[in-house]
C-alpha positions, 0 to 999 in steps of 0.5 A, spaced: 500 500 500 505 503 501 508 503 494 501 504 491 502 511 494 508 512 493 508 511 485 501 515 485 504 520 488 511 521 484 506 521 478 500 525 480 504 531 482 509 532 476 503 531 472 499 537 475 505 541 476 505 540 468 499 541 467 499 548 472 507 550 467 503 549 461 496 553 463 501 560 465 505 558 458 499 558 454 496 565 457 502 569 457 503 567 450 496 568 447 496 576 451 503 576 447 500 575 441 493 580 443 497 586 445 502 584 438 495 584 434 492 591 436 499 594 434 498 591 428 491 593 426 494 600 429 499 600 424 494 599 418 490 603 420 495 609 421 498 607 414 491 608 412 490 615 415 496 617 413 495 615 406 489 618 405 492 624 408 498 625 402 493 623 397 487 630 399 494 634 400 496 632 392 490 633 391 489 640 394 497 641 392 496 640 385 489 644 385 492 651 387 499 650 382 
């Protein structure tokens, strides 16, 4: 009874140890890949701005010549 133990406890421990390693991994990584996301629509829709803004100013620019 005692070995029976013994083993389960030498393999249920590592196991939720795995188990709690891999939870904290996974949430830290898919954050990382949220906050990393919002850059990139931030990044696209900046460009988008941007490049609206220089054309109006080609525009305008090439109006008053």
């Amino acid at each position: 009874m005692v070995e029976m133990n013994t083993v389960l406890t030498s393999l249920v421990i590592p196991l939720l140890v795995a188990v709690f390693a891999t939870l904290i991994t996974a949430y830290i990584s898919l954050r990382q890949f949220r906050k990393e996301r919002i850059w990139d629509l931030k990044v696209e829709t900046y460009d988008g701005i941007f490049s609206v803004l220089y054309d109006f100013d080609e525009y305008q620019g090439s109006k008053f010549k």
